[in-house]
MDAnalysis code that builds the backbone (N, CA, C; Angstrom):
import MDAnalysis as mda
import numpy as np

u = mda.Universe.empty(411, n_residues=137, atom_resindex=np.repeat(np.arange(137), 3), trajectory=True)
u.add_TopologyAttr("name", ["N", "CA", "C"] * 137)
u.add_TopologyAttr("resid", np.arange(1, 138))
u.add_TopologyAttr("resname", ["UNK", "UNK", "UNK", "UNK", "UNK", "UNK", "UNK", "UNK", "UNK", "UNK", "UNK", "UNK", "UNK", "UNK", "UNK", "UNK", "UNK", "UNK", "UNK", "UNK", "UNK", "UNK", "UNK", "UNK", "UNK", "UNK", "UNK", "UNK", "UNK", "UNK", "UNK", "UNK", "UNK", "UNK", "UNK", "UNK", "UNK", "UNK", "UNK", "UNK", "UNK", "UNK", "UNK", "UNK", "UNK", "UNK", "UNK", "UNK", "UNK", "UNK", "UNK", "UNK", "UNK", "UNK", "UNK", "UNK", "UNK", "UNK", "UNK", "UNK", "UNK", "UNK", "UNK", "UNK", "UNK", "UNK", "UNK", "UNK", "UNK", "UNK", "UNK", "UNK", "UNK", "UNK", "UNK", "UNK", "UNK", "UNK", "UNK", "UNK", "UNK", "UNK", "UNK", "UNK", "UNK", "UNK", "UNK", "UNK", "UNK", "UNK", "UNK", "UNK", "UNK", "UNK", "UNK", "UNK", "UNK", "UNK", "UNK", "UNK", "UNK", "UNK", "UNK", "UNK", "UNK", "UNK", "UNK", "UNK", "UNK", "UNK", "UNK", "UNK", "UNK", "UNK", "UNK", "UNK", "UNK", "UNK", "UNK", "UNK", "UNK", "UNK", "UNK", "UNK", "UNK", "UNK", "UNK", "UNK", "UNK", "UNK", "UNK", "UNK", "UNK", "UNK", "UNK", "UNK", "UNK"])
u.atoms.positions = np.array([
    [51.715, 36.051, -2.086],
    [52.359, 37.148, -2.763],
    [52.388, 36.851, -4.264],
    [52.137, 37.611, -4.786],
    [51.878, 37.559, -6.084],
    [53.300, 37.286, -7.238],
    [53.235, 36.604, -8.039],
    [54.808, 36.272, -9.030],
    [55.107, 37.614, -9.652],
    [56.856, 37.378, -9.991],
    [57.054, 38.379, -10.213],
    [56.964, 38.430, -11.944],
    [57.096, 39.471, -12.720],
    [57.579, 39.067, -14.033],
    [58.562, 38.597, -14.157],
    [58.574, 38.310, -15.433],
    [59.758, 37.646, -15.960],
    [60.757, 39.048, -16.054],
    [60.813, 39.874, -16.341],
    [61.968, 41.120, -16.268],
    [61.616, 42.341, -15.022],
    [61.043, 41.963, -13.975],
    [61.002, 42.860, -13.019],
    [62.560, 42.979, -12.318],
    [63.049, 42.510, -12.393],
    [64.400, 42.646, -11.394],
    [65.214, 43.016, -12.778],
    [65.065, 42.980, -14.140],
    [65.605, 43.706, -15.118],
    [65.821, 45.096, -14.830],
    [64.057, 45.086, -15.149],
    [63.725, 46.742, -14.766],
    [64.207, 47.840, -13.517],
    [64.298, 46.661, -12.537],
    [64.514, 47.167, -10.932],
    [66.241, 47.514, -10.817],
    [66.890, 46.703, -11.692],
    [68.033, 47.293, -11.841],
    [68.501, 48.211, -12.885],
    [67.662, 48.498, -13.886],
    [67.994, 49.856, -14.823],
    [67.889, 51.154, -13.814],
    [66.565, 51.045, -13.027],
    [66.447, 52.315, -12.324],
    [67.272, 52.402, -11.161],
    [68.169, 51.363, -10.997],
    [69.198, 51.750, -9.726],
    [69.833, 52.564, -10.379],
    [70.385, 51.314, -11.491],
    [71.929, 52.371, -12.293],
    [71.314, 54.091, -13.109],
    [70.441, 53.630, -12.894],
    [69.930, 55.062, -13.387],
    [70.031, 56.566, -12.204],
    [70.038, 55.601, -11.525],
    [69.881, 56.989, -10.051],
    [68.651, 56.729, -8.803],
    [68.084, 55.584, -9.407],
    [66.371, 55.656, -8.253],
    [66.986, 54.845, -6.969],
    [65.924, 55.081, -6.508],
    [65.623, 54.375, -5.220],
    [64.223, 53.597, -5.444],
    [65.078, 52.134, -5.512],
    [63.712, 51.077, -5.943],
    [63.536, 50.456, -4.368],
    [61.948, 50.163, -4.208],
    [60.992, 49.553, -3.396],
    [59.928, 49.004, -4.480],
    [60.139, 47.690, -4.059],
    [59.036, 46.640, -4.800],
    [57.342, 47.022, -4.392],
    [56.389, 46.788, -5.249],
    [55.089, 46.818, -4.731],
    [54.442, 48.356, -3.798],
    [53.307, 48.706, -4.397],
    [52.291, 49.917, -3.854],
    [51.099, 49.478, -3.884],
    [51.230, 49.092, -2.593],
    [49.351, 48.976, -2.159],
    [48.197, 49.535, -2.737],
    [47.557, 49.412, -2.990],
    [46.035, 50.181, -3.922],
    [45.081, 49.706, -2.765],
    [44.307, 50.291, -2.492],
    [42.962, 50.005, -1.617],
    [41.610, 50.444, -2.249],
    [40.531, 50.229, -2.753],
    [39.794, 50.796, -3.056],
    [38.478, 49.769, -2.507],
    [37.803, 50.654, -1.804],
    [36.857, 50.025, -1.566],
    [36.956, 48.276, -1.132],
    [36.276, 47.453, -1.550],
    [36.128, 46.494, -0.602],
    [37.729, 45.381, -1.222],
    [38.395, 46.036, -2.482],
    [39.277, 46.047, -2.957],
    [40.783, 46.187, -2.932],
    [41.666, 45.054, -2.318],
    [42.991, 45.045, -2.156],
    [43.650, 45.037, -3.028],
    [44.921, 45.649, -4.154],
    [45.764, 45.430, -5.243],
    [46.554, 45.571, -4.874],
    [47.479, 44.689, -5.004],
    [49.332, 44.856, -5.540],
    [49.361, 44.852, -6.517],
    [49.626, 46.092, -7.051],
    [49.529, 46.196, -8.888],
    [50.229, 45.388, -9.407],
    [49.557, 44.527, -9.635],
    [49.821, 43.104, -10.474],
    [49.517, 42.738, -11.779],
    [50.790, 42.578, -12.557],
    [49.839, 42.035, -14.038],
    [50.130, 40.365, -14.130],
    [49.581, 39.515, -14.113],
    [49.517, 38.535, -14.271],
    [50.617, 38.133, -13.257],
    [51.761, 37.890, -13.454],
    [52.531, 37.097, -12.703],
    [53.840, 38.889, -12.505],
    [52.870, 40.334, -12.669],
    [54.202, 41.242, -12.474],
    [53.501, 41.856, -11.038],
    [54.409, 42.494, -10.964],
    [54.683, 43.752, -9.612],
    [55.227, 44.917, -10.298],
    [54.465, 46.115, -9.618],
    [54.510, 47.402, -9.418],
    [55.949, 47.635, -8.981],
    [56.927, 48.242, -9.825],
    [57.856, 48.987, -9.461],
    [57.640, 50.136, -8.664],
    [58.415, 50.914, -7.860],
    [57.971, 52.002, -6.985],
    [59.592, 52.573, -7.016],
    [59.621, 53.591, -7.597],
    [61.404, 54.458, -7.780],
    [60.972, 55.981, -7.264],
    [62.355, 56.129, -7.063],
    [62.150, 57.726, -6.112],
    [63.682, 58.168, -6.397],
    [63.473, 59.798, -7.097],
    [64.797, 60.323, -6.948],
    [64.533, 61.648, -6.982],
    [65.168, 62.262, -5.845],
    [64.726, 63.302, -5.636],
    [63.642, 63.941, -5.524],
    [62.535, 64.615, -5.908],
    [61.236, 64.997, -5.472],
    [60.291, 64.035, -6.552],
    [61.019, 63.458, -7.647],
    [59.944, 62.510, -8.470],
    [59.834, 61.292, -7.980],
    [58.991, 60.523, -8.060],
    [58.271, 59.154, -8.377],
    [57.489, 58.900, -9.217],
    [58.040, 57.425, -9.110],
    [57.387, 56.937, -9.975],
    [56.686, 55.490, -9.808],
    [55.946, 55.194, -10.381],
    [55.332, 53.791, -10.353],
    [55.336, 52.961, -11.626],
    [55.970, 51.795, -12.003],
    [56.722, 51.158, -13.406],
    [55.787, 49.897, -13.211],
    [55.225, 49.803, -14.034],
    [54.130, 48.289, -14.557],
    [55.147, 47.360, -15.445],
    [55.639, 46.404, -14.916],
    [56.823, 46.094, -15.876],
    [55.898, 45.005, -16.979],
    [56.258, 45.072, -18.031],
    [54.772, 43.980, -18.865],
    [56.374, 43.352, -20.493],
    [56.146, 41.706, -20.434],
    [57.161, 41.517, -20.967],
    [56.684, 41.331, -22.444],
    [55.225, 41.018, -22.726],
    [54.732, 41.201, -24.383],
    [55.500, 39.808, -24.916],
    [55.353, 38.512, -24.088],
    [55.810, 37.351, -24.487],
    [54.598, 36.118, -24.902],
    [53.507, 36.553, -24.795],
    [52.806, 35.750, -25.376],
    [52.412, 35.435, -26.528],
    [51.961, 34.753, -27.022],
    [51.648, 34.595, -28.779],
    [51.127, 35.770, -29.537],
    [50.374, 36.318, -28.466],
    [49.580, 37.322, -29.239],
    [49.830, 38.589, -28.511],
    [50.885, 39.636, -29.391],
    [51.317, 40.850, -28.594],
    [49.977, 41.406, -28.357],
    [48.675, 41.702, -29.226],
    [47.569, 42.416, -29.334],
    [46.763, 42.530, -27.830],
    [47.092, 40.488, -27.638],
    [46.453, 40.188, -26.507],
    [47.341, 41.016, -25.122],
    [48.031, 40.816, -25.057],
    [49.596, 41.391, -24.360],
    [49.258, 43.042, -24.062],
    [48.584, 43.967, -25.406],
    [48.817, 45.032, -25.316],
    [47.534, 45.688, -24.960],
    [45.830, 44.574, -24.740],
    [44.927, 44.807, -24.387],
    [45.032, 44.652, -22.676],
    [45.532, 43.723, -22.475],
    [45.590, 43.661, -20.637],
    [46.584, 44.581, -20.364],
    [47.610, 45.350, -20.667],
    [48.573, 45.775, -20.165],
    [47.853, 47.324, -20.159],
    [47.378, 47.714, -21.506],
    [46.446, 48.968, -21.728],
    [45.226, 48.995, -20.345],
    [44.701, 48.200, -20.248],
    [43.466, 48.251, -19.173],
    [43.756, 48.496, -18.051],
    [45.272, 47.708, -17.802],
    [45.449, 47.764, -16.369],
    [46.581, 49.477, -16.495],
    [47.060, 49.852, -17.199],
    [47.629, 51.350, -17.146],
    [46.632, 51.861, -16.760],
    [45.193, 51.836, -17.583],
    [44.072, 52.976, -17.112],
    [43.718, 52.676, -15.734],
    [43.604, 51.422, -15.161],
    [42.753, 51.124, -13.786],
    [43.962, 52.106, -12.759],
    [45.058, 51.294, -13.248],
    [46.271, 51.870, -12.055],
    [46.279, 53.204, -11.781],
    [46.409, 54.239, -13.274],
    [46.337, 55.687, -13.319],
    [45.535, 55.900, -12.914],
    [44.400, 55.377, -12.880],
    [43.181, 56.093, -12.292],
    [43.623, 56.031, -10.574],
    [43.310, 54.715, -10.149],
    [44.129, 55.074, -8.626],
    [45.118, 55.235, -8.288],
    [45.963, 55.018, -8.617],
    [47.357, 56.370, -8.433],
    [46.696, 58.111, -8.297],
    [46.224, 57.921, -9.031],
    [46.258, 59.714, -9.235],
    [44.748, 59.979, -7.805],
    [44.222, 59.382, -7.368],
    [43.702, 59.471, -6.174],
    [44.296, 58.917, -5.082],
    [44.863, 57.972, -4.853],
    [45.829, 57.311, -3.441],
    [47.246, 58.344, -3.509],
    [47.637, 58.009, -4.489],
    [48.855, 58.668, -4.360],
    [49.352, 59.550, -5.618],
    [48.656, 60.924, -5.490],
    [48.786, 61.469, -6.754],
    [50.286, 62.328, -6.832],
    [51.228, 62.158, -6.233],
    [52.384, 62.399, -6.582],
    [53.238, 61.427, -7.373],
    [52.773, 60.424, -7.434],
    [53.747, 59.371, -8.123],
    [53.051, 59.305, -9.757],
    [54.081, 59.241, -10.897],
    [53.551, 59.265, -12.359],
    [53.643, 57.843, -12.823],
    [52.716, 57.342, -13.318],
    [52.704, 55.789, -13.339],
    [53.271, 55.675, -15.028],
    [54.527, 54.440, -15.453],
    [55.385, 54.550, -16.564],
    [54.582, 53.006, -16.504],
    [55.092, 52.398, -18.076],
    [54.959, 51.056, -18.508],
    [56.399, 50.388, -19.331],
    [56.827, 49.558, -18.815],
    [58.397, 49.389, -18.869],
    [58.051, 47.969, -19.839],
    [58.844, 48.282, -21.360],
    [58.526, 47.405, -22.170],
    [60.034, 47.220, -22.478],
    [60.578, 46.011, -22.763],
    [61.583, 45.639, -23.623],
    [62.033, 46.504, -24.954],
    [63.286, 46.734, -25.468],
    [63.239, 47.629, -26.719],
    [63.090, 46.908, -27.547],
    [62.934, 45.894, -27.988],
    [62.281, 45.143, -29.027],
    [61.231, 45.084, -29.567],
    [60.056, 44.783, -28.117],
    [58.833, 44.653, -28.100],
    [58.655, 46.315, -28.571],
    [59.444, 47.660, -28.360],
    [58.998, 49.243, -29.054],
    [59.373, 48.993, -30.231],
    [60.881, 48.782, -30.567],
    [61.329, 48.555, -31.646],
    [60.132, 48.359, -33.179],
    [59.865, 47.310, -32.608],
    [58.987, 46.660, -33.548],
    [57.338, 46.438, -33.156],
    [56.862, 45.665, -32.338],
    [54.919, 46.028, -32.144],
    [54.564, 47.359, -32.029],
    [55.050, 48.249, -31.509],
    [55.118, 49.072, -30.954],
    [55.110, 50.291, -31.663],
    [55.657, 50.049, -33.084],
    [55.937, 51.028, -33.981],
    [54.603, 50.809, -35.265],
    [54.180, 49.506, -35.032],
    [52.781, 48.857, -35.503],
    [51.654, 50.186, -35.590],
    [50.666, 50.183, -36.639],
    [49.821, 51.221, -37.164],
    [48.993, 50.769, -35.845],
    [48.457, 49.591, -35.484],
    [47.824, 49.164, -34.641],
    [47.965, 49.792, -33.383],
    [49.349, 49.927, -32.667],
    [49.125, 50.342, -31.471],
    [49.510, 51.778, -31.292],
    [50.082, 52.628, -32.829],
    [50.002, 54.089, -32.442],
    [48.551, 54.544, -32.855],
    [47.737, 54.024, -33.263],
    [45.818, 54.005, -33.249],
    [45.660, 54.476, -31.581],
    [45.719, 53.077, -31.110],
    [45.791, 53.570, -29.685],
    [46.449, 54.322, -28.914],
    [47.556, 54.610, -29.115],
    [48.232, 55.577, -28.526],
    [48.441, 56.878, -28.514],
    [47.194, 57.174, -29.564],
    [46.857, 58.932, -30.546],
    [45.734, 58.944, -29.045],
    [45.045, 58.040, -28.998],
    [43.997, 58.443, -27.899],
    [43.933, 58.191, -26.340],
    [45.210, 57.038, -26.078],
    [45.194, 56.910, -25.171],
    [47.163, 56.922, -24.835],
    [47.248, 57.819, -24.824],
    [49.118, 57.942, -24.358],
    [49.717, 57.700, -23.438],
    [50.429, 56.866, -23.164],
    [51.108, 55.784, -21.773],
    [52.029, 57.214, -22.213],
    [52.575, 56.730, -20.335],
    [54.369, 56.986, -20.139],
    [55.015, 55.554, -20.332],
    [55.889, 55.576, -21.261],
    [56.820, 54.213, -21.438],
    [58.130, 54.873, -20.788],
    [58.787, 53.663, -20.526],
    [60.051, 53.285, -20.280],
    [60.641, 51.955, -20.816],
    [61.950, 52.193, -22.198],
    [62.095, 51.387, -22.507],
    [63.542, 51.346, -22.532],
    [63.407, 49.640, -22.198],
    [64.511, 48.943, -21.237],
    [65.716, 48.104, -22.536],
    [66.492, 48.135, -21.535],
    [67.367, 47.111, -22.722],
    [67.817, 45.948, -21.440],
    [67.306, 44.529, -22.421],
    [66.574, 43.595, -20.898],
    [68.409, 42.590, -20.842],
    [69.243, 42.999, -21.582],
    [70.616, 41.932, -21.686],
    [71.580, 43.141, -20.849],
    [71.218, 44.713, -21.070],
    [72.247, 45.210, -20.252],
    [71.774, 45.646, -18.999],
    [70.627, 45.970, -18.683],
    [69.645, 45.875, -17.681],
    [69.336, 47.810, -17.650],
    [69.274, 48.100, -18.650],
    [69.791, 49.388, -18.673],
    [68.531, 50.411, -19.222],
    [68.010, 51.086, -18.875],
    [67.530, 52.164, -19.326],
    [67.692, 52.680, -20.476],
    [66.499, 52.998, -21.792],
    [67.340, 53.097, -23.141],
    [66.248, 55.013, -23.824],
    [65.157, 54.947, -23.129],
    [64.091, 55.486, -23.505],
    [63.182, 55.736, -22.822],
    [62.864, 57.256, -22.419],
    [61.832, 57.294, -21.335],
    [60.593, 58.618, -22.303],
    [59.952, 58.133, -22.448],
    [58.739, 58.725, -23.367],
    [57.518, 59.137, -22.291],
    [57.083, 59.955, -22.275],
    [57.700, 61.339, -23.090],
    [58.471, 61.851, -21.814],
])
């Protein structure tokens, strides 16, 4: 079984107190291809409230190099969205970043470049109260 992040059970408890219904991990199958949407050492959030879902990539942007941080986390949004929206195209796939890591990289010329052409759903967390702060768009 794959590690968890370092703030997945952060995240997993903003969306309680928020109202969801959290279940860890969503299978991906593709072809000769097994995923637990995994980023390095994270797991796929899976929340449900009322007729929405959702699917939360929790990504903590703790390595030396946010750039590096914001190239694997970007690749794997597109792979996931892409199968999400064929396995299970009712669920909207979010990327759950620390408010710091928005605060500040985030607000960087660098990654609204990318984000003019390629636009995540974020969800941003506040990782000391465990709390939900920002859900874009």
């Amino acid at each position: 079984m794959p590690a968890k992040d370092l703030y997945h059970e952060t995240v997993k408890t903003a969306l309680i107190k928020d109202g969801w219904t959290v279940k860890d991990d969503l299978p991906l199958k593709i072809g000769k291809r097994d995923l637990v949407i995994d980023l390095q050492a994270q797991k796929l959030l899976i929340a449900q409230r009322e007729n929405q879902k959702l699917a939360v990539e929790v990504k903590s942007f703790i390595s030396p190099s946010p750039v590096s941080d914001l190239e694997k986390a970007l690749g794997q949004y597109l792979l996931y969205e892409e199968l999400l929206k064929r396995q299970y195209p009712d669920y909207t796939l979010y990327l759950a970043i620390r408010e710091a890591v928005y605060a500040n990289f985030f607000q960087e010329e660098i990654v609204k470049i990318i984000l003019e052409s390629h636009p995540l759903n974020l969800l941003i967390f506040d990782e000391i109260q465990a709390e939900i702060l920002i859900w874009q768009p």
